[in-house]
ZAKEMI-268718 format. One line per field, with one value per residue (C-alpha): x, y, z; residue number from 1. Coordinates in Angstrom, 2 decimals. Each point is the difference from the previous one (the first is absolute). Example, Ala and Ser with C-alpha at 12.3 -4.5 7.8 and 13.67 -1.06 7.14 Angstrom:
REM ZAKEMI-268718
xx: c(12.30_1.37) .
yy: c(-4.50_3.44) .
zz: c(7.80_-0.66) .
num: c(1_2) .
This chain:
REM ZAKEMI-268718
xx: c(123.84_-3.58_-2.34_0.14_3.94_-0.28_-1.78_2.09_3.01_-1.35_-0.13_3.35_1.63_2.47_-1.81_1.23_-1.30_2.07_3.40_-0.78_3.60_1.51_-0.46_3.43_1.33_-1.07_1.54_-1.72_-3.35_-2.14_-3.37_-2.65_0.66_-1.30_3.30_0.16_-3.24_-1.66_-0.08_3.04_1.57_3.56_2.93_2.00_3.23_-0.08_3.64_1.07_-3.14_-0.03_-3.68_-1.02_-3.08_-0.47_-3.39_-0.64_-3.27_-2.00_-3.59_2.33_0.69_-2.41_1.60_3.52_1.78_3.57_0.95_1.31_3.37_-0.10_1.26_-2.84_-2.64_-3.79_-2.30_-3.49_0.43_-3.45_-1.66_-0.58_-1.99_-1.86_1.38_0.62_3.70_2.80_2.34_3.62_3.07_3.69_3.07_-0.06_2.99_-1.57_0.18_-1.73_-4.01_-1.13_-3.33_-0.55_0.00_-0.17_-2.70_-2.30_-3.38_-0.97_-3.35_-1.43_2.12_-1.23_3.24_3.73_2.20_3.49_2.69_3.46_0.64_-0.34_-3.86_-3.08_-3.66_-2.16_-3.83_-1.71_-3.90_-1.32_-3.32_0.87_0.27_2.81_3.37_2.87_3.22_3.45_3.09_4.11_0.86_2.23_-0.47_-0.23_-3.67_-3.36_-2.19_-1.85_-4.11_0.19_-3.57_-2.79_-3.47_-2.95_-0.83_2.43_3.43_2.73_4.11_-0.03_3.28_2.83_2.61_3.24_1.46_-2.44_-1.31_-3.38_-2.56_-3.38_-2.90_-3.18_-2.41_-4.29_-0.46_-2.16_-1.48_0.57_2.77_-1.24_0.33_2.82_1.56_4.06_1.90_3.92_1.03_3.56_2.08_-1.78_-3.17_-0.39_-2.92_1.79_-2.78_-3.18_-1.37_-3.80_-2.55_-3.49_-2.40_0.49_3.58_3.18_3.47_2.81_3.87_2.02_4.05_1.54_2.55_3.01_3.03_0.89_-0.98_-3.55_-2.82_-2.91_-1.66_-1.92_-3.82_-3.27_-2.83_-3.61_-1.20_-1.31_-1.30_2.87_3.24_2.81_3.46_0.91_2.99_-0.40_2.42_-0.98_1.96_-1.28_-2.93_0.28_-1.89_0.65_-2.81_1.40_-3.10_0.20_-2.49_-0.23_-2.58_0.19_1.96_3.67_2.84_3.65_2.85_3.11_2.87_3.25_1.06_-4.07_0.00_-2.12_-2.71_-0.77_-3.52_-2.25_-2.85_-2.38_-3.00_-1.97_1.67_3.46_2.64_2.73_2.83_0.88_2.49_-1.17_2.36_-0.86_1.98_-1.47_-3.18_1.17_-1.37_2.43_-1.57_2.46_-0.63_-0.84_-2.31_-3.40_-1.45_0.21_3.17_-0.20_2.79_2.43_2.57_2.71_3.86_2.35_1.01_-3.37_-0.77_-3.36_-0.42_-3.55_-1.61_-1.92_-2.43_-3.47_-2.48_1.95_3.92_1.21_1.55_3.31_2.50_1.03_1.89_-1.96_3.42_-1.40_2.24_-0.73_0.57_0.24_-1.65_-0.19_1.83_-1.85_-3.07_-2.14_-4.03_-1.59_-2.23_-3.82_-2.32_-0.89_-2.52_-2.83_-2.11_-3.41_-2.45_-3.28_-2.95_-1.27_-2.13_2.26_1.75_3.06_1.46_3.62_0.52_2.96_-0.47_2.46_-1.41_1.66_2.06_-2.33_-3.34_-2.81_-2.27_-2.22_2.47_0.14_0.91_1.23_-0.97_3.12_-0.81_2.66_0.76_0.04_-2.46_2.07_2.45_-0.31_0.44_2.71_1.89_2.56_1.61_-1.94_0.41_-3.08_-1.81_2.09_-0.51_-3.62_0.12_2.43_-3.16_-2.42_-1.57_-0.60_1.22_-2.35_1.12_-2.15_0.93_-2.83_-1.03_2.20_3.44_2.61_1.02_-3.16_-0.07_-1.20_-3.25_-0.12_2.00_-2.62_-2.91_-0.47_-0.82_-4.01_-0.01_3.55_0.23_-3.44_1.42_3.14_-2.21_-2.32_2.85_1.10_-3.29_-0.13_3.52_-1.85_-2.88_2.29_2.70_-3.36_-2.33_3.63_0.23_3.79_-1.61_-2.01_-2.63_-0.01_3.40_0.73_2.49_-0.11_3.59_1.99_2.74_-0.46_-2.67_0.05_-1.30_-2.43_-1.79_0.16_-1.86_-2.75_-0.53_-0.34_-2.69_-1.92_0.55_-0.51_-0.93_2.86_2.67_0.69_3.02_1.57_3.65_0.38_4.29_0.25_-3.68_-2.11_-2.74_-1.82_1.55_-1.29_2.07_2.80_0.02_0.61_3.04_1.90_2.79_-0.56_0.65_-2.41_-2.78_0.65_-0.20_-3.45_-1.20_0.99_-2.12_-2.92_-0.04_0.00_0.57_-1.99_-1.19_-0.98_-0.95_-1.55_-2.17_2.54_1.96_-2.22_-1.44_3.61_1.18_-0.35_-1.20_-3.46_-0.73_1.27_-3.61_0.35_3.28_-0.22_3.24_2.91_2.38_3.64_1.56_3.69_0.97_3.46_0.02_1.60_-1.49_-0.54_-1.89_-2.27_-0.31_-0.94_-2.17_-2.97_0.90_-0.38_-3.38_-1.23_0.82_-1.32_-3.38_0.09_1.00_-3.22_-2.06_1.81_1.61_2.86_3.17_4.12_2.56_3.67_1.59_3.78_2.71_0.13_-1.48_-2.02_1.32_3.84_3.58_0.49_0.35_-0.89_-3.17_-1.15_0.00_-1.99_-2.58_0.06_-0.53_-2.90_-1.87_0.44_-1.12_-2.61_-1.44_0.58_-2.02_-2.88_-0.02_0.55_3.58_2.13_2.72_3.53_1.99_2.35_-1.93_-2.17_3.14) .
yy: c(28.28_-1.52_0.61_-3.54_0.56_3.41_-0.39_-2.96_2.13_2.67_-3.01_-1.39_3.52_0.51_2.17_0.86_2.27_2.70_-0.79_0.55_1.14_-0.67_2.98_-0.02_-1.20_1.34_-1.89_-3.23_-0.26_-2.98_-0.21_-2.49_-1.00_-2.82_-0.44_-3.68_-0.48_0.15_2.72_-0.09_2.10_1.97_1.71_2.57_1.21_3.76_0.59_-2.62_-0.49_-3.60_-1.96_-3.18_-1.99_-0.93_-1.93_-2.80_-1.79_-2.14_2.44_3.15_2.50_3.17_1.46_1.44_2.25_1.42_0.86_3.78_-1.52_-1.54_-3.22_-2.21_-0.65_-1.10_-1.77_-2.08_-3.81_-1.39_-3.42_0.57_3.53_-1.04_3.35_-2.27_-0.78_2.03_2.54_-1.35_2.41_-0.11_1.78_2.68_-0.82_-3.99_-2.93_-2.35_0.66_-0.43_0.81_3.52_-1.66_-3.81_0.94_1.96_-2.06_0.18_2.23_2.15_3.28_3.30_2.39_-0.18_2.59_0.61_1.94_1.05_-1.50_-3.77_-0.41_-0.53_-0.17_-2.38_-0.04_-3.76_-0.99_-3.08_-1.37_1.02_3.69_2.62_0.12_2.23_-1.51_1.37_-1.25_0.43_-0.97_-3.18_-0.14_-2.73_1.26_-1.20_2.81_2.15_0.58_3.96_0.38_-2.93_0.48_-1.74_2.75_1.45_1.02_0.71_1.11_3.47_1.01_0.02_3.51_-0.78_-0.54_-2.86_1.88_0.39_-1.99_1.26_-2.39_0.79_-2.07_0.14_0.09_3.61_-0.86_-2.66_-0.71_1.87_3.37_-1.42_1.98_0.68_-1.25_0.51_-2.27_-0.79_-3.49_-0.59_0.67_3.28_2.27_2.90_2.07_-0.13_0.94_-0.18_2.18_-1.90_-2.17_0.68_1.16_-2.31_0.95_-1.72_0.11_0.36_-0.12_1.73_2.76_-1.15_0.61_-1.45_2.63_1.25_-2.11_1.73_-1.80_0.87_-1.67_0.86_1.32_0.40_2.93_1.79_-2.45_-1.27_-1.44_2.59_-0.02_1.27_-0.22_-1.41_-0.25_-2.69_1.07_3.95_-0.77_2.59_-0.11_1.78_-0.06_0.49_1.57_0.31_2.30_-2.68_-2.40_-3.91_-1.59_-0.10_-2.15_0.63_-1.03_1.21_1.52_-1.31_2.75_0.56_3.44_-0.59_-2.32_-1.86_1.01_-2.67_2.44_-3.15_1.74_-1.32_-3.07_1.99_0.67_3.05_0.55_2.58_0.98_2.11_1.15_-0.30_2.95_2.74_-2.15_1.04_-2.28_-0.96_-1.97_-2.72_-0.94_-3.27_-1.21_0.11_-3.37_-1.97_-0.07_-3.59_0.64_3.14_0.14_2.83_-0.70_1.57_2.42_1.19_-1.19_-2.35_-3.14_-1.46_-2.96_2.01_-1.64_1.16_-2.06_0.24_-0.19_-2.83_0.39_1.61_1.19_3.86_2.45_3.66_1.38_-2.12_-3.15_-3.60_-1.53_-3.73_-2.29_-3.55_-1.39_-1.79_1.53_2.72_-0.44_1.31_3.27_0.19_2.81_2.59_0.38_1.89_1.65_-0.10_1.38_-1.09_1.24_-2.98_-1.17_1.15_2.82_0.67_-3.58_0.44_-2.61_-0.73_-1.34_-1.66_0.15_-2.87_1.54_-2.37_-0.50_2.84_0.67_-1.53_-2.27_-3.04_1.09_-1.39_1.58_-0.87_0.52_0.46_-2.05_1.83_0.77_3.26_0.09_1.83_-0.06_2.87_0.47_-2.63_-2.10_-3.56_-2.94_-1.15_3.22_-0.11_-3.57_0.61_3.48_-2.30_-2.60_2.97_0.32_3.48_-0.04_1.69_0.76_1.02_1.83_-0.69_1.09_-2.39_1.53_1.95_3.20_2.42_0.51_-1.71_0.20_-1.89_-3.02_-1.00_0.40_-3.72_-0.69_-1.51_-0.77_-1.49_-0.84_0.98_3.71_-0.73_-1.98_3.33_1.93_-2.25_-0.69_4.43_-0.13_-3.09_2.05_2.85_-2.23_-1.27_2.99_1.59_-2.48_-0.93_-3.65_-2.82_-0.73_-3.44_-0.26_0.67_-2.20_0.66_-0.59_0.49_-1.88_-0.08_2.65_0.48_-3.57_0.22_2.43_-1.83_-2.60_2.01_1.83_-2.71_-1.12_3.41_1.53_-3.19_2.14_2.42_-3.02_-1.89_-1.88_0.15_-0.55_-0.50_-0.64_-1.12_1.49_0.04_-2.28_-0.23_2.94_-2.50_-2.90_1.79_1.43_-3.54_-0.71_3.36_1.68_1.86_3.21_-0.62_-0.82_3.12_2.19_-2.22_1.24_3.41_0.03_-1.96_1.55_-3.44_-3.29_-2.57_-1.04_3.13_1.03_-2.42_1.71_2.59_-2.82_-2.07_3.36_0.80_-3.77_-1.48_-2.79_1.50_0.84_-3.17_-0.49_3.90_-1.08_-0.33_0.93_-2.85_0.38_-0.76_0.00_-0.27_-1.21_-0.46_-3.44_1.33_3.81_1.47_2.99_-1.67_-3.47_-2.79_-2.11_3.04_0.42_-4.23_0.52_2.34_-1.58_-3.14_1.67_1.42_-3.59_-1.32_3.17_-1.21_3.23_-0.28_1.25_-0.40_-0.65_0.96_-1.24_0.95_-1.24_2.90_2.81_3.59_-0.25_-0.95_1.59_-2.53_1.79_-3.05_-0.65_3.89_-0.62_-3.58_2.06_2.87_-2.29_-1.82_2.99_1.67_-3.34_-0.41_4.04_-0.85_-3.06_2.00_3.00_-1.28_1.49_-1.79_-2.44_1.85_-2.43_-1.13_-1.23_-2.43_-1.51) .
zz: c(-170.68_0.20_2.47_2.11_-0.20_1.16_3.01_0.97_-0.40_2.70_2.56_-0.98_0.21_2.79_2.50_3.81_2.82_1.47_1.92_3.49_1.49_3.79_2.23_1.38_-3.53_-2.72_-2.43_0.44_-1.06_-0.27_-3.17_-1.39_-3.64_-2.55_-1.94_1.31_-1.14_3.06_2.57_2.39_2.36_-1.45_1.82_-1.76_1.01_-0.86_0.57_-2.39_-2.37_1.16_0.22_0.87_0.13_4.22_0.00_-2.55_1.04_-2.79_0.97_0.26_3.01_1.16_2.86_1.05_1.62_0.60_3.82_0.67_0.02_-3.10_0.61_0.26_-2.96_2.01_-2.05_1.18_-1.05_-0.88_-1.69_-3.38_0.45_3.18_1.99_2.96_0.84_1.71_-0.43_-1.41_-0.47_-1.54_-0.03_-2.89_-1.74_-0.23_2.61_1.85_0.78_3.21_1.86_1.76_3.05_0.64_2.59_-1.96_-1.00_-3.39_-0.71_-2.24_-0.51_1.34_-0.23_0.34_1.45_0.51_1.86_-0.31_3.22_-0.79_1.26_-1.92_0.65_-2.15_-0.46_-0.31_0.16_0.82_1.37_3.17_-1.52_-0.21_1.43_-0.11_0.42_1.35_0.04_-0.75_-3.26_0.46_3.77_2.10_2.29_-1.58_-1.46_2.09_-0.24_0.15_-1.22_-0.27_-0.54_-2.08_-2.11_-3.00_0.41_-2.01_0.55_-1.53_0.60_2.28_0.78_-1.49_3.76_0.74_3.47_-1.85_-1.90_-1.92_0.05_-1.74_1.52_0.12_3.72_0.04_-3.50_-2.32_-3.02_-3.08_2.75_2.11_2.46_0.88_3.05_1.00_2.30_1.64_-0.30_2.92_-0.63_2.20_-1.99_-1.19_-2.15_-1.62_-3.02_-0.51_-1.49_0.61_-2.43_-3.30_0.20_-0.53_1.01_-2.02_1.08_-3.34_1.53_2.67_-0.61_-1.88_2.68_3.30_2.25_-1.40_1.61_-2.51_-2.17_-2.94_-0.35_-1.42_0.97_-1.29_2.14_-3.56_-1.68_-1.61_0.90_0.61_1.46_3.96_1.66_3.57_2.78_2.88_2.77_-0.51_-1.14_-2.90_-2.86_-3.31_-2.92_-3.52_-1.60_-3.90_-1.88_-2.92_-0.77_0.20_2.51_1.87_0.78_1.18_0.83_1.62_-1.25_1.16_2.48_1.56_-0.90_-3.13_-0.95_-3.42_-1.08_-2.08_-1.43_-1.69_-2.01_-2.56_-0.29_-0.60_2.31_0.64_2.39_2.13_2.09_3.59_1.95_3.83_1.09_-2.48_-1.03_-3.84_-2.02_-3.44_-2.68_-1.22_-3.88_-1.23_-3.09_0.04_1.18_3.45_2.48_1.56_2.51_0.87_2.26_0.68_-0.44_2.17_-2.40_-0.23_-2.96_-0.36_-1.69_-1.31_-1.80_-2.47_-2.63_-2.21_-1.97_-3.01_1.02_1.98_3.46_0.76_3.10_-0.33_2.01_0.50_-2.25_-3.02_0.02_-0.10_3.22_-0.75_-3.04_0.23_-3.72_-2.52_-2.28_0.99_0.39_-3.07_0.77_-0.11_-0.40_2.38_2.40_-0.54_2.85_0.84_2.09_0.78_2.29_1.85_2.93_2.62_-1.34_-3.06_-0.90_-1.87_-2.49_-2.23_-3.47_-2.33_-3.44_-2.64_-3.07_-2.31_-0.84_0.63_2.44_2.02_0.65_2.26_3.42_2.78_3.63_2.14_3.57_2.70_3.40_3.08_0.02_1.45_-2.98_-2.99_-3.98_-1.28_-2.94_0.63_-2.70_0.53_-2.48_0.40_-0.78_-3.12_-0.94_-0.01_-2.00_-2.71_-0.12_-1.29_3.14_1.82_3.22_2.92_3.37_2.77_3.02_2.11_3.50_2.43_-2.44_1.55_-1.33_-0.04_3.71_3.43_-1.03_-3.44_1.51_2.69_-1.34_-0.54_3.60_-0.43_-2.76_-1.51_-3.21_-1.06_0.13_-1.96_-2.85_0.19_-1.02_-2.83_-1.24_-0.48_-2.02_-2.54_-0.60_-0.71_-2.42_-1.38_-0.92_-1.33_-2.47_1.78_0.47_-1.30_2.19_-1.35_0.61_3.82_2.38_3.52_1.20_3.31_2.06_4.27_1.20_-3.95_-0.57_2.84_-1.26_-3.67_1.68_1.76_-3.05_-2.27_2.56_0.58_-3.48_-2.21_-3.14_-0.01_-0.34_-2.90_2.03_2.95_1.06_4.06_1.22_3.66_0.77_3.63_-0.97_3.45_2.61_2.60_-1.47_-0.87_3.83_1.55_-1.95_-0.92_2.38_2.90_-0.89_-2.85_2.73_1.35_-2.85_-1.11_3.76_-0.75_-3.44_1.22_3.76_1.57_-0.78_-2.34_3.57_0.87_-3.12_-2.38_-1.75_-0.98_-1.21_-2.13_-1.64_-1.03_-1.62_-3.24_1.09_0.81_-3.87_-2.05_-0.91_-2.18_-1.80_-3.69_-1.36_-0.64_2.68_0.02_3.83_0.64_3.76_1.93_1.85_2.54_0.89_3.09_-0.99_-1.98_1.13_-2.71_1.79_-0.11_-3.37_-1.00_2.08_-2.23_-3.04_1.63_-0.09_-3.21_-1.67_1.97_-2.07_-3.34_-0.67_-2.16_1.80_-0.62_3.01_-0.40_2.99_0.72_2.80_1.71_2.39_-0.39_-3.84_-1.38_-0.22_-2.66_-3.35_-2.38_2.60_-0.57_-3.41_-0.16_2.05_-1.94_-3.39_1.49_1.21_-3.90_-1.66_2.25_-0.88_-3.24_-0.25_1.66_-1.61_-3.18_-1.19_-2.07_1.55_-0.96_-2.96_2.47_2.48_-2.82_-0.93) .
num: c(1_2_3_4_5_6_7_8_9_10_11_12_13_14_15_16_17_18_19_20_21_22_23_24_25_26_27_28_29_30_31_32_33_34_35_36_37_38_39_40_41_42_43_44_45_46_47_48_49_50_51_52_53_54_55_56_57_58_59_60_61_62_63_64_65_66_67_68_69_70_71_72_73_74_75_76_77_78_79_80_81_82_83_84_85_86_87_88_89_90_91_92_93_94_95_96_97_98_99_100_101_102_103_104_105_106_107_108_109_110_111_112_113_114_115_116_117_118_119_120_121_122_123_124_125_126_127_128_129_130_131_132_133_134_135_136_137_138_139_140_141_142_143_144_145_146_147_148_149_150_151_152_153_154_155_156_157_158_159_160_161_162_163_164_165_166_167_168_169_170_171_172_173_174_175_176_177_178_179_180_181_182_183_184_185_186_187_188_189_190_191_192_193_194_195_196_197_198_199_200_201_202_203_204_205_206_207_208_209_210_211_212_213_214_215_216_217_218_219_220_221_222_223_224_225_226_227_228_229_230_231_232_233_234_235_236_237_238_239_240_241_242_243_244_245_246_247_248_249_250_251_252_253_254_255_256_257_258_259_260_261_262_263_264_265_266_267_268_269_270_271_272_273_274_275_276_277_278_279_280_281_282_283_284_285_286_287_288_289_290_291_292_293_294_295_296_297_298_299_300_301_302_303_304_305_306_307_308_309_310_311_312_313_314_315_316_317_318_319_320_321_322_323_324_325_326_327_328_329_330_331_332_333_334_335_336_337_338_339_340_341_342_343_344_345_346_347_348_349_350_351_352_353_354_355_356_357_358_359_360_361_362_363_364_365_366_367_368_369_370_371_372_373_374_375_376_377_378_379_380_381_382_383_384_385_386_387_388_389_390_391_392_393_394_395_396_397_398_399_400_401_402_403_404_405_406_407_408_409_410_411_412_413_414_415_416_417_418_419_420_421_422_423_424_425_426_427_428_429_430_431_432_433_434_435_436_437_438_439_440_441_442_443_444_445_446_447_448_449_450_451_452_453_454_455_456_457_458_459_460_461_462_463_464_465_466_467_468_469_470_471_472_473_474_475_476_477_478_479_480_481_482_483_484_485_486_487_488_489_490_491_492_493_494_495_496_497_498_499_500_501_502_503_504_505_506_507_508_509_510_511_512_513_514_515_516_517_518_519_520_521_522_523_524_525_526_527_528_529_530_531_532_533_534_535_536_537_538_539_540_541_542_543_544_545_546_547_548_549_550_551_552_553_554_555_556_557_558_559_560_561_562_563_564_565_566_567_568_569_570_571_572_573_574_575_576_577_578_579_580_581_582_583_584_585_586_587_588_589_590_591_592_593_594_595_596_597) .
């Protein structure tokens, strides 16, 4: 297989994300997969084997759920990617659609939950801020306001019941350190979970049977985020408290008497089983790479999404055995990751490198930057990554300062100086890939999609000699710009970041954008933008090429129909194929033979 046909195949392969199964009926699950060609939502029928496709929407589906009961499949009904629209549902076994509730406005979501007992409570944003909705599923009464305020809020969870709801919300703080509410149907305050500035709570579920009101959230009290078990009405508080490094997730097992353990370090993950009662702690084996989801079975058993740099994704059981696998040809494999670790301006940066299986070093490298910018680069199977490794480029990934998983501490130490600190921290891991003789100086893109292709713009402005192209998908151009015209509970999170608002703040603000710098650019510069995204708006980004045409500066546009990037398959690809011919062309590699004919 050549190269252009190989990494073509990895996007075409049938890929899906872990079934998520009923509480109260296990055998009906509902997952995410491509096999249509576009992302839509599936149900599968465990007791038969049956599966169906639910959702079939021309700009694909992102969000779903199955209620406890199993017999309703949620899912949020947008315009073409916007993330504005409402929440639909239909009978598992098929039928008609219908709205959640004829009464419910459409908004931006933040949160779904359901119980076992017909209710749900639904998070929405608008410009009049955050609400949290209540109401009977298929009832007659309009939806109740049970929480309302202008800053961030979101439906964390509800107890499988319905006689409690978890909001995290930024009342004592703001929503990058939210803290964690329980609430009744009516809106009575039940608990509180705060630990002061600096310290977010975040509700994960409550426990999985009718009669347990705990619920499991996380907490940063040590500088990282770890698991406690909290009950509202007692107030009790449990602290699971690992001696391991990195940081924890969990999840419950299906009686409560044992939790799930996500141990994420260096970029790798591991599960665990800790049992509540004893507080043993039970490794569970899986390969070495990065768990995406877990969830535990009834019989005990766990099932994962499990994938590494080099092997494409699959669904396993912790007793070995392939859960589920879409039909049709598998993604080719790509090389592993290598890691790397270097000393920079604010302390031990991990970066991951993907070295090409031709040509010899220095190579041409690509520095792919993250979104977030609280995310992080690990040693998942991406075919991007591998599309640019099959092009002869090395692939460099930086987890700056702002990334999750090295503690509390490493994620917020943007605030003051955003993007300036992350570009700091990228511009230590060039020098590095550059006096190692890993990379041609001469032959350096900048690349990065969301917070990703942000900073590809700032850097392109403040490090104009380091560049020799740049590559920017759905990009802030102007924070200030992109602040009038993006969703709510991005305002809030921009607050959070900046400490005020580009009222408040301006200075911050313009320091921070793009936009301030064009006059530094030299590198070509290819930018990719959805027409219709809410997280990064594309009026701020036509202003900024607007300026730059006025300078002269050559530039590219690749405009698609859609939102914060595509569920289309064939669209991933087109973008994928203009961002390697446009490298190419810049760096000077050879077009492949089947893309000059």
């Amino acid at each position: 297989m050549k190269a252009e046909e190989r990494w073509q195949a990895r996007f075409r392969a049938a890929r899906m994300t872990l079934p998520v199964w009923a509480r109260l009926a296990p055998s009906r699950a509902v997952y995410r997969c491509n096999i249509s060609g576009i992302w839509e939502i599936h149900a599968w029928d465990r007791s038969n084997g049956a599966t169906r496709q639910v959702t079939s929407r021309p700009r694909g589906t992102s969000h779903a759920a199955i209620d406890p009961t199993g017999q309703w499949i949620w899912w949020f009904s947008d315009t073409y990617g916007d993330e504005f629209g409402i929440w639909t549902r239909q009978p598992f076994n098929g039928g008609p659609e219908m709205p959640a509730h004829p009464d419910l406005a459409p908004g931006h979501p933040t949160g779904l939950a359901l119980s076992a007992a017909g209710t749900a409570a639904v998070g929405r944003s608008s410009r009049h801020g955050f609400q949290v909705l209540h109401f009977r599923v298929g009832g007659d009464e309009r939806p109740a306001v049970i929480y309302e305020s202008r800053e961030f809020a979101q439906v964390s969870g509800m107890s499988l019941d319905g006689s409690l709801i978890a909001v995290s919300h930024s009342e004592h703080g703001d929503s990058r350190h939210p803290a964690l509410r329980v609430i009744r149907p009516n809106g009575q305050v039940v608990g509180d979970l705060h630990d002061g500035p600096g310290k977010g709570f975040s509700g994960v579920r409550f426990a999985p049977t009718m009669t347990d009101r705990r619920i499991l959230t996380l907490h940063e009290r040590r500088g990282r985020r770890e698991p406690l078990v909290w009950d509202p009405l007692t107030g009790e508080q449990r602290e699971i408290w690992l001696r391991v490094p990195g940081e924890i997730t969990a999840d419950w097992y299906h009686d409560g008497r044992a939790l799930l353990i996500g141990h994420n370090d260096r970029a790798r993950t591991e599960l665990f089983r800790y049992d509540l009662g004893g507080g043993d702690l039970a490794p569970i084996k899986t390969l070495h790479g990065v768990i995406h989801d877990a969830m535990p079975r009834p019989d005990g058993t766990v099932e994962y999404s499990w994938s590494s740099a080099a092997h494409p994704p699959v669904v396993r059981a912790s007793d070995g055995h392939v859960v589920m696998n879409q039909s049709g040809p598998s993604a080719p494999p790509s090389v592993p990751l290598e890691d790397v670790f270097v000393e920079g301006p604010g302390g031990r940066i991990h970066a991951l490198v993907s070295r090409p299986e031709i040509g010899t070093s220095p190579y041409p490298a690509v520095f792919l930057l993250h979104g977030g910018p609280a995310a992080q680069d690990d040693d998942s199977f991406l075919p991007n990554v591998a599309a640019w490794v099959d092009a002869g480029f090395v692939v460099v990934r930086v987890n700056y300062r702002g990334s999750t998983g090295y503690g509390s501490a490493w994620r917020d130490a943007l605030r003051g100086d955003v993007g300036h600190i992350e570009l700091s921290d990228v511009a230590a891991v060039r020098d590095w890939a550059v006096t190692t003789g890993l990379a041609d100086p001469e032959r350096l893109v900048l690349a990065g999609a969301s917070w990703g292709g942000y900073l590809t713009l700032l850097g392109l402005g403040t490090q104009p000699k380091s560049w020799a192209a740049g590559i920017a998908a759905v990009p802030i151009a102007d924070h200030a710009a992109a602040y009038r015209d993006e969703t709510e509970g991005l305002r809030a999170y921009h607050r959070a970041l900046f400490g005020g608002s580009p009222q408040e703040v301006p200075e911050l603000y313009a320091a921070s954008s793009p936009m301030s710098y064009l006059d530094g650019i030299r590198a070509p510069l290819l930018v990719l933008a959805g027409e219709n995204d809410p997280r990064s708006p594309i009026r701020q980004i036509e202003q900024y090429l607007g300026k730059l045409a006025e300078r002269d500066h050559a530039f590219e546009v690749y405009r698609y129909s859609a939102g914060h990037g595509s569920l289309v398959v064939e669209e991933r690809i087109r973008q994928m194929a203009a961002q390697l011919d446009f490298a190419r062309k810049h760096v000077g590699l050879a077009q492949p033979a089947s893309a000059r004919s």
